[in-house]
C-alpha distance (Angstrom), angle and dihedral (degrees) to the residues before:
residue distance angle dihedral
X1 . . .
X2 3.83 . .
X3 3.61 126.0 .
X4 4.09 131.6 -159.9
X5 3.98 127.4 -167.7
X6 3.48 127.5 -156.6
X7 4.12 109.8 -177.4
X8 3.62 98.1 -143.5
X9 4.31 83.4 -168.6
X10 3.66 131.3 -9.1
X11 3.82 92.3 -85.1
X12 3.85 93.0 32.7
X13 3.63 127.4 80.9
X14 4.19 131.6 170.7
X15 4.12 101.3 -159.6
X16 3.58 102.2 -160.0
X17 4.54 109.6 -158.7
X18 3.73 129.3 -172.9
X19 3.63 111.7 -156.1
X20 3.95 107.0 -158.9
X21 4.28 104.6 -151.8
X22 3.37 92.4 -109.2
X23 3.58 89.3 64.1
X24 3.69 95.4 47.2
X25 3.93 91.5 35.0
X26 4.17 90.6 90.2
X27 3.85 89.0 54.9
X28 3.84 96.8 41.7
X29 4.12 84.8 53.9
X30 3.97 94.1 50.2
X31 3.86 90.1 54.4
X32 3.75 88.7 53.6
X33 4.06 89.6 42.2
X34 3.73 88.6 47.8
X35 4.22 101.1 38.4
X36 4.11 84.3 50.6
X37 3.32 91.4 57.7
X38 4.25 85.0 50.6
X39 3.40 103.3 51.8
X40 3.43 131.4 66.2
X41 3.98 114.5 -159.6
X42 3.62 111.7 175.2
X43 4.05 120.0 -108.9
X44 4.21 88.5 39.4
X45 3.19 140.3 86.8
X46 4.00 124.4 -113.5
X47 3.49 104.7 -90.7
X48 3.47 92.3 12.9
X49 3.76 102.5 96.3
X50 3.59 120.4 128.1
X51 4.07 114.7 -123.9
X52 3.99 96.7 -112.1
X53 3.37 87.1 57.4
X54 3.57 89.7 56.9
X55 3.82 95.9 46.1
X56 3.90 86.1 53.5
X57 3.92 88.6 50.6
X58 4.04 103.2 46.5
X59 4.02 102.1 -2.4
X60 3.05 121.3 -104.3
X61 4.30 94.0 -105.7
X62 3.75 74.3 72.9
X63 3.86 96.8 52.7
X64 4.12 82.7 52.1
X65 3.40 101.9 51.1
X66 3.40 97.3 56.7
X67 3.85 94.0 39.0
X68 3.88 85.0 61.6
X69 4.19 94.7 41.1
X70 3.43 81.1 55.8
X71 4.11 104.3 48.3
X72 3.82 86.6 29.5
X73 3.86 96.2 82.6
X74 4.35 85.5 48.5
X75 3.97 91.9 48.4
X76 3.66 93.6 41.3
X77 4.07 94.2 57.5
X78 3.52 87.3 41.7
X79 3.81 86.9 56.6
X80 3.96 94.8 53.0
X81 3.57 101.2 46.4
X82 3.53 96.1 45.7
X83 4.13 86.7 58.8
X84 3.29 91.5 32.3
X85 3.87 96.5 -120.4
X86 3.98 131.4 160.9
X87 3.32 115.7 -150.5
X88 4.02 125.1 -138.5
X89 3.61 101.6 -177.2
X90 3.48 149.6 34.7
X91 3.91 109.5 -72.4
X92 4.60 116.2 -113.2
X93 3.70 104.4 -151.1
X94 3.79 128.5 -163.0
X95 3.97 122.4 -165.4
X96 3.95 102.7 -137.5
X97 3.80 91.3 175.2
X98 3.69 143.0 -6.8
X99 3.92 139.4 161.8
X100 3.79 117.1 -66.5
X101 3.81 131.6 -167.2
X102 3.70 89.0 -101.4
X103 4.51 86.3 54.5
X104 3.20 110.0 19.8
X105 3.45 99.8 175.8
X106 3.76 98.8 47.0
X107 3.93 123.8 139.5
X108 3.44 116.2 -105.8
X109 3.77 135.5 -132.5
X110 4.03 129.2 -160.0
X111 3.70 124.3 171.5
X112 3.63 122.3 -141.3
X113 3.95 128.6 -150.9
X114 3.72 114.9 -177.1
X115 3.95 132.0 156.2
X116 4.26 101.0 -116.3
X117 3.72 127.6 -161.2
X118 4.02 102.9 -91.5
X119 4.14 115.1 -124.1
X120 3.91 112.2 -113.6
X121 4.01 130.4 -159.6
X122 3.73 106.9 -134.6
X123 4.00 115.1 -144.5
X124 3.66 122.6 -141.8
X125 3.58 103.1 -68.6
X126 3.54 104.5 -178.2
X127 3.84 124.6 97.0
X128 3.68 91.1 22.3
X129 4.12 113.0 166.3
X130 3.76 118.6 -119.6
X131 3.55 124.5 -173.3
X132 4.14 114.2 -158.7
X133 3.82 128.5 -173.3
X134 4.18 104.8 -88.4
X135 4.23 96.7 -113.1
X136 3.69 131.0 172.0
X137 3.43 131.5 174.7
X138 4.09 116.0 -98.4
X139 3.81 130.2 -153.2
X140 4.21 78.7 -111.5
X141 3.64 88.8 67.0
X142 3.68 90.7 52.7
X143 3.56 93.4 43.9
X144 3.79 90.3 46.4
X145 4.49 87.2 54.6
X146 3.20 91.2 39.4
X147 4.00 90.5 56.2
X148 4.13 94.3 45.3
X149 3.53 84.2 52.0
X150 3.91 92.9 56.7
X151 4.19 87.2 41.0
X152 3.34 85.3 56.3
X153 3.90 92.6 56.2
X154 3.81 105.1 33.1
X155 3.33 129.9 113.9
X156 3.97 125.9 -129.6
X157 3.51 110.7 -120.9
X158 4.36 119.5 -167.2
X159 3.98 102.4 -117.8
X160 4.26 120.1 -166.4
X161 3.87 97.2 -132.4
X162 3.59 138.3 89.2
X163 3.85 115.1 -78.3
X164 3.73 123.7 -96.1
X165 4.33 135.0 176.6
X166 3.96 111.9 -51.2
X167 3.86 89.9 21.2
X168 3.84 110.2 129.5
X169 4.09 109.8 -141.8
X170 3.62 134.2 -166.4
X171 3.98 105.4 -135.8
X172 3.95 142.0 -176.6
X173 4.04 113.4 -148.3
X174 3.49 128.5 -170.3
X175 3.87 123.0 -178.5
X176 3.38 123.1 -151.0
X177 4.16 128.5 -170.0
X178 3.38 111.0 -170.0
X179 3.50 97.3 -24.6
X180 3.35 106.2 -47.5
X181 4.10 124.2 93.0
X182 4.19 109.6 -113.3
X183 3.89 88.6 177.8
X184 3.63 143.8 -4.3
X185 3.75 137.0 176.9
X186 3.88 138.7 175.6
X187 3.71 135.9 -147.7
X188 3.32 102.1 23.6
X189 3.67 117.6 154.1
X190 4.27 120.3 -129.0
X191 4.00 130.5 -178.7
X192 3.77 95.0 -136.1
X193 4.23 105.1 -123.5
X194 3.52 91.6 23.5
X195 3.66 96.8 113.7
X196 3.47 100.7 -148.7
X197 4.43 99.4 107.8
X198 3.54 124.4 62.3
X199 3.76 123.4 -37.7
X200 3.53 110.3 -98.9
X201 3.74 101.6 31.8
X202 3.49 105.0 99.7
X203 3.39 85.4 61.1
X204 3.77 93.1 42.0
X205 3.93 93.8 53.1
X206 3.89 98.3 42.4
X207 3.46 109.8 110.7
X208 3.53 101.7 18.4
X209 3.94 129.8 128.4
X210 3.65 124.3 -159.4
X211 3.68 118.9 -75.0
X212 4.40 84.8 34.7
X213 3.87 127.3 111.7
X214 4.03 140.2 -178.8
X215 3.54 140.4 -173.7
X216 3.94 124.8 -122.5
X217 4.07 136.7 -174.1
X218 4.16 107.6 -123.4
X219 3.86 137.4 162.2
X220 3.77 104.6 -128.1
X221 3.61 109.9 -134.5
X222 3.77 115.7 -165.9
X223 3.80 129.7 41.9
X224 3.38 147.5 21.2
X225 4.20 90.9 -15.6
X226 3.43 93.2 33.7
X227 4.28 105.2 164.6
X228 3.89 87.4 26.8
X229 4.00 125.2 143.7
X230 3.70 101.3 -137.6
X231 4.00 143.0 172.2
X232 4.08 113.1 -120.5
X233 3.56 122.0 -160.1
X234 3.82 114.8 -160.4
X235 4.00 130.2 178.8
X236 3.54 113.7 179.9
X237 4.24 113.7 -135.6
X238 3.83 102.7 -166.8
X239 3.29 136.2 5.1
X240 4.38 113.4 -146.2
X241 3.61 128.7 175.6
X242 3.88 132.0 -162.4
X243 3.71 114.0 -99.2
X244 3.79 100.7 -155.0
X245 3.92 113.5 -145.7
X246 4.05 122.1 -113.5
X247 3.70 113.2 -93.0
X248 3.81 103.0 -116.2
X249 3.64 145.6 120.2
X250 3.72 93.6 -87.0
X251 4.26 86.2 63.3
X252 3.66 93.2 38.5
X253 3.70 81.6 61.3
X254 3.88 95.2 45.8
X255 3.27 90.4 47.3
X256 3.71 121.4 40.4
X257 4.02 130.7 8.9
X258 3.49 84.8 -97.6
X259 4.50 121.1 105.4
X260 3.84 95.9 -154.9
X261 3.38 133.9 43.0
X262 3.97 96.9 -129.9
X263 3.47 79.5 66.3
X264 3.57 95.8 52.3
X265 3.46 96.9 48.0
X266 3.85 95.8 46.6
X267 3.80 91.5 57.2
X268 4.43 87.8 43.3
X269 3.93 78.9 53.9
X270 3.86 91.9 51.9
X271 3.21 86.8 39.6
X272 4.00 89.9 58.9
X273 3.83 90.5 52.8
X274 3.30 94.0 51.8
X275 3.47 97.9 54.2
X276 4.11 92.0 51.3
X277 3.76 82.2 51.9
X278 4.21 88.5 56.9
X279 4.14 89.1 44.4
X280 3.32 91.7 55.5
X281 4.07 92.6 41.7
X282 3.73 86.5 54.1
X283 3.99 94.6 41.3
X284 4.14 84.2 46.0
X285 3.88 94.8 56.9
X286 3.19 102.4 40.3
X287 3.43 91.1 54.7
X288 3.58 94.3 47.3
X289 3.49 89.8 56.5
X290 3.79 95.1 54.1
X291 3.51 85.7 56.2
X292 3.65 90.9 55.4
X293 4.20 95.3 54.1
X294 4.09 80.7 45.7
X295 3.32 91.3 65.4
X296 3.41 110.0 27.1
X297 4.30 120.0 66.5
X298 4.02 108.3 -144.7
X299 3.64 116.7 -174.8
X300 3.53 107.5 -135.0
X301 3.75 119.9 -155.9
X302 3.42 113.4 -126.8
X303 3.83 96.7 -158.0
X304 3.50 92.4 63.8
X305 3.71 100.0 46.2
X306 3.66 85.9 58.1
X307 3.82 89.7 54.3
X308 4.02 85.2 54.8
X309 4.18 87.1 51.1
X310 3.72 96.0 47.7
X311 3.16 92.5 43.9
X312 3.90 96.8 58.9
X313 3.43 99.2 33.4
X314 3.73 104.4 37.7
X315 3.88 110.5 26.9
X316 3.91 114.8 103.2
X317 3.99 92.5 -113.3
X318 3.94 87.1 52.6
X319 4.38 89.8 46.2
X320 3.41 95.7 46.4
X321 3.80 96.9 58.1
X322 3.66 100.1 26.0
X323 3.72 116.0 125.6
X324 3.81 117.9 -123.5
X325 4.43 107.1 -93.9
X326 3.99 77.2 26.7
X327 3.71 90.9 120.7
X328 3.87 119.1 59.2
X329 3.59 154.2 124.9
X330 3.42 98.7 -100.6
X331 3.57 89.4 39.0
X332 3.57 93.0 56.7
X333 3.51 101.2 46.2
X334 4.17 86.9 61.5
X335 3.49 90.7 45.1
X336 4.07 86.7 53.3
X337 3.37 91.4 44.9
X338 3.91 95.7 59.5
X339 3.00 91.8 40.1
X340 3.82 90.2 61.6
X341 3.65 99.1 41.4
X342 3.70 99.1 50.8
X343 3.94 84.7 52.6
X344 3.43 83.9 59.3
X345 3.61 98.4 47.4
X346 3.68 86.7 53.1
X347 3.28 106.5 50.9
X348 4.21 93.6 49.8
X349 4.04 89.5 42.3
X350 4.21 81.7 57.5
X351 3.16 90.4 51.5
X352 3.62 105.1 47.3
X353 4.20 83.8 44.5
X354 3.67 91.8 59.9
X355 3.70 97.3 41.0
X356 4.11 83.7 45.9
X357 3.75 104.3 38.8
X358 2.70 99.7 -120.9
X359 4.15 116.9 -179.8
X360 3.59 131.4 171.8
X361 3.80 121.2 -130.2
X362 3.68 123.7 -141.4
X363 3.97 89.5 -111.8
X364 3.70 97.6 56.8
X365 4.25 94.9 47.0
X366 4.03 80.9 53.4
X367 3.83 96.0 41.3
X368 4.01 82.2 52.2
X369 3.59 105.2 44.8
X370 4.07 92.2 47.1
X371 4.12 76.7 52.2
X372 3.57 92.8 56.8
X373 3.74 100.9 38.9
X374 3.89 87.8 53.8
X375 3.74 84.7 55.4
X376 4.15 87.9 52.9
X377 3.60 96.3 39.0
X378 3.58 93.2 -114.6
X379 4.06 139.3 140.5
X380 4.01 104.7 -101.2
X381 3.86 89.0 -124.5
X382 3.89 95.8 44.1
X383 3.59 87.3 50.0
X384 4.29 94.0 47.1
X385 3.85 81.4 48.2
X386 3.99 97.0 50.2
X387 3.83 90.0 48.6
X388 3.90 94.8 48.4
X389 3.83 85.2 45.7
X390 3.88 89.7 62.7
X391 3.75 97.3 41.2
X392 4.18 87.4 -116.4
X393 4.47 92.8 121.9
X394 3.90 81.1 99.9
X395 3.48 95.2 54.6
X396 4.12 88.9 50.9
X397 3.71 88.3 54.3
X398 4.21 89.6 53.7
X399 3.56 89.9 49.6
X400 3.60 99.6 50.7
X401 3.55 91.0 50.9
X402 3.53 99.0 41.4
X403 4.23 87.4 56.3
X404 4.13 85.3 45.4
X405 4.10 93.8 54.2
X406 4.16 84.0 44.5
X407 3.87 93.2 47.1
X408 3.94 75.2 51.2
X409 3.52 98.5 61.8
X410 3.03 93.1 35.3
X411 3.61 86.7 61.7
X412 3.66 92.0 54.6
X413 3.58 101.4 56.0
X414 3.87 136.8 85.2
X415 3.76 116.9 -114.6
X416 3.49 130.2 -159.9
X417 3.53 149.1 166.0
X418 3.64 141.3 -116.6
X419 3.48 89.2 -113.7
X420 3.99 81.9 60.2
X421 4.56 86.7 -114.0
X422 3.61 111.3 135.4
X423 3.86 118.3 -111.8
X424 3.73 123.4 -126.2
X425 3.72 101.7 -149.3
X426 4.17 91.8 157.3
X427 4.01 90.7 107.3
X428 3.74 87.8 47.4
X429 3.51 94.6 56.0
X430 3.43 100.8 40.6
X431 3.54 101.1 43.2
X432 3.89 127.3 111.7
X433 4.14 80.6 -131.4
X434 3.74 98.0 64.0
X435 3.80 98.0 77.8
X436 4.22 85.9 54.3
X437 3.78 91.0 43.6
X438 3.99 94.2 51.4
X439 3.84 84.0 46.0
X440 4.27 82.5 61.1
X441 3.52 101.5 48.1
X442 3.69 121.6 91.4
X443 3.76 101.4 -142.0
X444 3.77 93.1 61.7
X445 3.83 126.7 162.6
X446 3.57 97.4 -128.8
X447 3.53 113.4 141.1
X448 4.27 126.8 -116.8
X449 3.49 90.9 -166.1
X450 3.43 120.3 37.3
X451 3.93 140.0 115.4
X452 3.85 105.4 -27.0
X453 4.17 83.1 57.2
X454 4.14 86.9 59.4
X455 4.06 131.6 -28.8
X456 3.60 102.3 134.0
X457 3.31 105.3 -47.7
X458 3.46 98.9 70.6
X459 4.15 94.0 99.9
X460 3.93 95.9 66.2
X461 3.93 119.6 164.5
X462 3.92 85.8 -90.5
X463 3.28 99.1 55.2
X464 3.34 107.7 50.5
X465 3.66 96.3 47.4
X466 3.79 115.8 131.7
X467 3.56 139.4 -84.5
């Protein structure tokens, strides 16, 4: 077998193989092997069939074509690692040339098209300047822990007055679309303010004692009439708010590990600090990483960013749990435009891993899956299990190594302040917390495109079946 490339772009490349027949003989002799076993012709044996008799049954253009669907996956790897290409999409192939009846042991020749991850120059990335937001931690932010800590700990206590924000209410709804109920249940239990109900029904319960009701317009937005205008009827039952417990020694002690509650409070104050320190950590790398698309040009290919679009706007996962308005222009173009900057983000964080490397222990993939499955609401092991099910535990190695060889840069460069002080992020870096906190933060480096869109896989049986 030899193989040409011509890169028709820096994210394009048209692999060009000739298959001699001695390569593809192996393949063309399994599709005989298997079709005897297939057909039944009477006066032989299964599996006994001779090949002409084949040929006469299914041709023997057939027999060929699924000789080379066969080898094609084999030739097609061979082809990549021998120019060293990574492919990010799903391969087009084109049959040139193969045996005929009239040469039957002719070469072959397929043509390949396939998008390919482009080759970057990294800069020099070390000592770059970072400016962060000046932060410090304020006796509000102590006040404010020290207060979720007490939430966490109250009691609710049933009040006889109308309900406000932060009251907790025991309601009855009923939803009605046009004029007849599509759902209804009672007792259920809502944090007035919270958000997380119908829209409308703060609003709608504000105000009202026990024993009271009101009526409010809202578009339902899950189930059967998802998208639907309807009429909600609402009576609140109870009305409880949270009875906060005293700040004293005896709570410090329920609470924390701590006996007193000056020791409580200085470890919520600590606490505080280092929580500035992690805002600023956060604020630091993703600024670093700006810096890094700044000054680095990625081609992007375009065909596979489309893939990513289709694939979340148009798949039947994406359809079935799409919100109504989900699907628009404007909606689209953001989702494009992710899509293209976290290709970019992964391609420069590869780089910088290789020319760091950078390697992932066994620890730190399991520190970041148990991260993630926290974030899903998941058991750890279900979670491992899940992504191994669906072929994605390469892409968890990638993006542990992609957030090490950032952490790395980050590392290297010189933070500062607005106030012009210079930032000690070396705890933030280091720390066993940093993977969780990157996890938190909503400009994350995460990549839209990555493995599961290529990595070897990407020339399956399926795929490379013949034009």
């Amino acid at each position: 077998m030899k193989s040409a490339v011509e890169k028709l772009n820096p994210t394009e490349a048209k692999i060009t193989i000739d298959i001699a027949y001695a390569d593809l003989k192996p393949f063309v002799q399994k599709t005989y092997k298997e079709l005897a076993e297939q057909i039944q012709i009477p006066g032989f044996r299964k599996g006994k069939v001779p090949s002409k008799l084949i040929d006469q049954r299914v041709g023997f253009d057939f027999v060929v074509e699924n000789a080379l669907n066969e080898g094609l996956n084999d030739f097609y790897q061979q082809a990549l690692a021998e120019h060293e290409l990574t492919p990010l999409s799903q391969p087009q192939v084109e049959v040139l040339s193969k045996p005929e009846g009239d040469d039957r042991e002719a070469d072959s020749q397929v043509e390949i098209s396939v998008a390919i991850r482009p080759e970057i120059e990294l800069p020099d990335y070390k000592g770059l300047k970072i400016e962060v937001d000046a932060r410090e931690a304020s006796a509000e932010d102590e006040q404010k822990a020290l207060d979720e800590l007490r939430g966490r700990f109250g009691t609710l206590k049933t009040v006889d007055r109308p309900a406000a924000e932060g009251d907790h209410v025991t309601l009855d709804l009923q939803a009605l679309v046009d004029g007849e109920e599509v759902d209804a249940a009672n007792d259920l239990s809502y944090e007035v303010g919270s958000g997380t109900m119908l829209e409308g029904i703060d609003e709608a319960v504000t105000g009202l004692s026990a024993g009271e009701d009101a009526t409010f317009e809202t578009t339902l937005a899950g189930g059967e009439h998802s998208g639907a205008e309807a009429t909600v009827k609402v009576k609140v039952t109870a009305v409880k708010e949270r009875e906060l417990p005293e700040v004293d020694d005896e709570f410090a002690q329920l609470a924390s590990e701590f006996d007193t509650v000056d020791e409580l409070k200085e470890d919520l104050k600590k606490q505080a600090a280092e929580s500035v320190a992690v805002e600023q950590g956060i604020e630091a790398r993703d600024k670093v990483l700006e810096k890094l698309v700044e000054l680095i040009e990625v081609p992007v290919p375009e065909n596979v960013i489309e893939e990513q679009v289709t694939q979340h706007f148009d798949s039947p996962q994406a359809q079935a749990s799409a919100e109504p308005g989900h699907d628009t222009e404007e909606h689209r173009a953001e989702v494009r435009e992710n899509a293209a900057t976290a290709f970019r983000n992964e391609i420069i964080l590869d780089a910088v891993a290789e020319a760091e490397e950078v390697g992932v222990e066994q620890s730190e993939l399991i520190d970041y899956i148990v991260n993630m499955s926290q974030q899903y609401g998941m058991d750890p092991n279900q979670f491992a299990q899940m992504l191994d099910g669906s072929g994605q535990a390469g892409m968890m190695v990638g993006e542990v190594r992609r957030r090490k060889a950032l952490a790395k840069v980050l590392e290297y460069a010189t933070v500062t302040d607005s106030n012009g002080k210079a930032v000690d992020l070396s705890k933030f870096v280091g720390s066993a917390d940093d993977a969780a906190a990157e996890q938190g933060a909503e400009a994350d480096s995460a990549p839209a495109v990555s493995e599961e869109t290529a990595a070897d896989e990407a020339a399956t049986d399926e795929a490379a079946e013949t034009k």
